[in-house]
N, C-alpha and C positions, 0 to 999 in steps of 0.2 A: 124403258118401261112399256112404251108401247108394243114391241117387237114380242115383250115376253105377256104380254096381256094383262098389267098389273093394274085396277082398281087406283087411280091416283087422279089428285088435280092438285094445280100449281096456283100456289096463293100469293102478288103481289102485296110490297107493304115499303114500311117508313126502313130505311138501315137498320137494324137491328140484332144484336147478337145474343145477348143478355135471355135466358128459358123466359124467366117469368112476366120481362116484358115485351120480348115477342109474342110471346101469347095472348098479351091483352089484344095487340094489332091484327091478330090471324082470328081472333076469337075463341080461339080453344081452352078447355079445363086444360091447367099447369101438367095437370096427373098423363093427358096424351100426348105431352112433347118428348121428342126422345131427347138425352142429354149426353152430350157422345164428350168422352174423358176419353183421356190418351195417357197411358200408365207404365211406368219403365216397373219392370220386377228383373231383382239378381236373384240369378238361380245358380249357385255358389258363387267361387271365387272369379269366374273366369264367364260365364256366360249371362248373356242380359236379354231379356224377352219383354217387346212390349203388347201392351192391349188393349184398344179398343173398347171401353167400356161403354154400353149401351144402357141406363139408367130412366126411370119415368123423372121426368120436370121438374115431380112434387120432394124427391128422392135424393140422399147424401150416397154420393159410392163411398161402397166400405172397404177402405183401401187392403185392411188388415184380410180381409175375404178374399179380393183379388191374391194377396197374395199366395194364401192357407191353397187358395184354387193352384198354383203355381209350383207347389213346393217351395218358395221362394225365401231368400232369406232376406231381403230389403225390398221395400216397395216404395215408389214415390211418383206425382207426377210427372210428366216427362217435362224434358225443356221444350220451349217454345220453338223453337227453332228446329228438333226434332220433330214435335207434333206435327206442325205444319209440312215439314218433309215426306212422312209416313202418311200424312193423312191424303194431303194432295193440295191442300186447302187453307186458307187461313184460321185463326185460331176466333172461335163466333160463329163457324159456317163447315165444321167437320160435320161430313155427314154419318149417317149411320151404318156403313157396307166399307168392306173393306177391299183396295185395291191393290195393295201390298203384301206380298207374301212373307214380309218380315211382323205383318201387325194380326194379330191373332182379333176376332172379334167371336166379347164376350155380353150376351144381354142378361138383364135382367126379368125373370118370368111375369113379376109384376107390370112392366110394360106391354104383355102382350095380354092382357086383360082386356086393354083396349081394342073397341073394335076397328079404330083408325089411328094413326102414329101419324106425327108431327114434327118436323123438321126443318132447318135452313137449308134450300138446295146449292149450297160450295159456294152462296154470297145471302150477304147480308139484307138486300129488298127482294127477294124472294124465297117463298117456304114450300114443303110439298105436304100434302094429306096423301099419306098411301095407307092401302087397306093393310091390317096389321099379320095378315094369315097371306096376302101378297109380300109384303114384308119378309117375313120367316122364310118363303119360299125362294126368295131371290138371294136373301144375303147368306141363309142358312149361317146364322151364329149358334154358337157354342152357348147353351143354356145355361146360367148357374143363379143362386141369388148373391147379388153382390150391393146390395141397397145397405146402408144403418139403421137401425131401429130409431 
Protein backbone atom coordinates (compact mmCIF):
# COMPACT_ATOMS: atom_id res chain seq x y z
CA UNK A 1 0.00 0.00 0.00
CA UNK A 2 2.69 2.17 0.85
CA UNK A 3 4.86 1.39 -2.24
CA UNK A 4 1.85 2.13 -4.50
CA UNK A 5 0.79 5.45 -2.53
CA UNK A 6 -2.57 4.23 -1.48
CA UNK A 7 -4.71 6.58 1.17
CA UNK A 8 -5.10 3.81 4.03
CA UNK A 9 -4.82 3.30 7.74
CA UNK A 10 -4.74 0.26 9.88
CA UNK A 11 -7.45 -0.18 12.55
CA UNK A 12 -6.69 -2.51 15.56
CA UNK A 13 -9.74 -4.26 17.42
CA UNK A 14 -11.44 -7.19 19.54
CA UNK A 15 -11.26 -10.68 17.05
CA UNK A 16 -13.74 -10.24 14.91
CA UNK A 17 -15.10 -11.45 11.67
CA UNK A 18 -18.86 -11.03 11.69
CA UNK A 19 -19.58 -7.19 8.81
CA UNK A 20 -21.97 -5.80 11.22
CA UNK A 21 -20.05 -6.34 14.36
CA UNK A 22 -16.80 -5.44 13.23
CA UNK A 23 -18.20 -2.38 12.44
CA UNK A 24 -19.39 -1.35 15.57
CA UNK A 25 -15.49 -1.94 16.96
CA UNK A 26 -13.87 0.08 13.85
CA UNK A 27 -16.65 2.59 14.13
CA UNK A 28 -17.79 2.59 10.62
CA UNK A 29 -21.58 2.95 8.85
CA UNK A 30 -22.23 -1.22 8.12
CA UNK A 31 -22.92 0.53 4.26
CA UNK A 32 -18.55 1.16 4.14
CA UNK A 33 -17.43 -2.43 4.99
CA UNK A 34 -16.66 -4.29 2.05
CA UNK A 35 -18.06 -7.93 2.48
CA UNK A 36 -15.96 -10.24 0.30
CA UNK A 37 -18.09 -13.84 -0.63
CA UNK A 38 -16.40 -16.52 -2.41
CA UNK A 39 -18.76 -17.88 -5.15
CA UNK A 40 -18.32 -21.29 -7.21
CA UNK A 41 -20.40 -20.74 -10.69
CA UNK A 42 -20.69 -23.83 -13.39
CA UNK A 43 -20.37 -22.80 -16.54
CA UNK A 44 -21.78 -25.96 -18.27
CA UNK A 45 -21.02 -29.32 -17.84
CA UNK A 46 -17.42 -29.42 -17.48
CA UNK A 47 -16.07 -25.97 -16.28
CA UNK A 48 -16.42 -24.10 -12.86
CA UNK A 49 -15.32 -20.38 -12.23
CA UNK A 50 -15.05 -18.85 -9.01
CA UNK A 51 -15.69 -15.11 -7.72
CA UNK A 52 -14.70 -13.01 -5.46
CA UNK A 53 -17.61 -11.17 -4.60
CA UNK A 54 -17.19 -7.61 -3.36
CA UNK A 55 -20.60 -6.46 -1.63
CA UNK A 56 -21.22 -3.06 0.74
CA UNK A 57 -21.97 -4.46 4.69
CA UNK A 58 -25.48 -3.29 4.57
CA UNK A 59 -26.00 -5.67 1.20
CA UNK A 60 -27.33 -9.49 0.39
CA UNK A 61 -25.02 -10.82 -2.77
CA UNK A 62 -27.38 -11.89 -5.35
CA UNK A 63 -26.21 -15.08 -6.24
CA UNK A 64 -28.86 -15.46 -9.10
CA UNK A 65 -26.70 -11.96 -10.67
CA UNK A 66 -23.36 -13.47 -10.07
CA UNK A 67 -24.53 -16.01 -12.01
CA UNK A 68 -26.66 -14.28 -15.21
CA UNK A 69 -22.95 -12.25 -14.97
CA UNK A 70 -21.29 -15.74 -15.70
CA UNK A 71 -23.37 -17.33 -18.12
CA UNK A 72 -23.60 -19.73 -15.63
CA UNK A 73 -25.79 -22.62 -15.20
CA UNK A 74 -25.42 -23.23 -11.22
CA UNK A 75 -24.15 -20.86 -8.75
CA UNK A 76 -23.46 -21.57 -4.99
CA UNK A 77 -21.17 -20.51 -2.40
CA UNK A 78 -17.92 -22.14 -2.49
CA UNK A 79 -16.84 -24.72 0.18
CA UNK A 80 -14.93 -23.48 2.89
CA UNK A 81 -12.01 -25.15 2.44
CA UNK A 82 -11.84 -23.83 -1.08
CA UNK A 83 -12.43 -20.21 -0.18
CA UNK A 84 -9.86 -20.12 2.19
CA UNK A 85 -7.56 -21.91 -0.58
CA UNK A 86 -8.37 -19.14 -3.25
CA UNK A 87 -8.50 -16.49 -0.92
CA UNK A 88 -5.27 -17.03 0.90
CA UNK A 89 -6.95 -16.45 4.10
CA UNK A 90 -9.33 -17.73 6.61
CA UNK A 91 -12.97 -17.57 6.17
CA UNK A 92 -13.89 -13.83 8.60
CA UNK A 93 -10.68 -12.14 7.09
CA UNK A 94 -10.93 -12.65 2.98
CA UNK A 95 -9.80 -9.59 1.81
CA UNK A 96 -11.08 -7.67 -0.99
CA UNK A 97 -8.16 -8.03 -3.95
CA UNK A 98 -7.62 -10.82 -5.58
CA UNK A 99 -4.28 -12.87 -5.60
CA UNK A 100 -5.33 -15.88 -7.50
CA UNK A 101 -5.47 -16.18 -10.94
CA UNK A 102 -8.14 -18.82 -10.81
CA UNK A 103 -10.56 -16.25 -8.63
CA UNK A 104 -12.05 -13.54 -10.74
CA UNK A 105 -12.93 -10.29 -8.50
CA UNK A 106 -16.37 -8.99 -8.93
CA UNK A 107 -17.55 -5.55 -6.90
CA UNK A 108 -20.46 -4.13 -6.43
CA UNK A 109 -20.91 -0.16 -7.69
CA UNK A 110 -22.82 0.47 -4.80
CA UNK A 111 -19.77 0.01 -2.60
CA UNK A 112 -17.72 2.54 -4.24
CA UNK A 113 -20.18 5.24 -3.34
CA UNK A 114 -18.15 5.23 -0.42
CA UNK A 115 -15.55 7.57 -0.03
CA UNK A 116 -13.51 5.06 2.24
CA UNK A 117 -14.02 1.05 2.18
CA UNK A 118 -13.56 -1.10 5.12
CA UNK A 119 -12.07 -4.19 5.78
CA UNK A 120 -10.47 -7.30 7.87
CA UNK A 121 -6.68 -7.16 6.81
CA UNK A 122 -6.21 -11.55 6.33
CA UNK A 123 -7.03 -11.56 10.41
CA UNK A 124 -9.47 -11.10 12.58
CA UNK A 125 -8.01 -7.97 15.21
CA UNK A 126 -7.00 -6.06 12.66
CA UNK A 127 -9.07 -3.96 9.84
CA UNK A 128 -7.78 -1.37 7.08
CA UNK A 129 -9.77 2.07 5.91
CA UNK A 130 -8.52 2.39 2.30
CA UNK A 131 -9.62 5.30 0.24
CA UNK A 132 -12.20 3.85 -2.12
CA UNK A 133 -10.93 5.39 -5.73
CA UNK A 134 -7.29 3.79 -4.04
CA UNK A 135 -9.21 0.89 -3.88
CA UNK A 136 -10.39 0.53 -7.62
CA UNK A 137 -7.00 1.54 -8.57
CA UNK A 138 -5.16 -1.16 -7.04
CA UNK A 139 -7.45 -4.22 -7.20
CA UNK A 140 -8.97 -3.09 -10.41
CA UNK A 141 -12.39 -5.49 -10.10
CA UNK A 142 -14.60 -6.20 -12.68
CA UNK A 143 -17.66 -3.86 -12.09
CA UNK A 144 -21.28 -5.35 -11.99
CA UNK A 145 -24.31 -4.96 -9.60
CA UNK A 146 -24.48 -8.06 -7.79
CA UNK A 147 -26.41 -6.81 -4.46
CA UNK A 148 -30.56 -7.99 -3.73
CA UNK A 149 -32.93 -5.76 -3.58
Amino acid sequence: MDTAKARYRLIDHAPEGRTEEVSVLRGNDVAQAAKCLIVMVKVGKKQTRHVLAVVPGDARLDLQAVKALHDGTYVAFAGKDKAEELAGSVSGTVLPFSFDPRLELVADPALLEQPEIYFNAARLDRSMALATDDYVRLAGPRLAPITAD
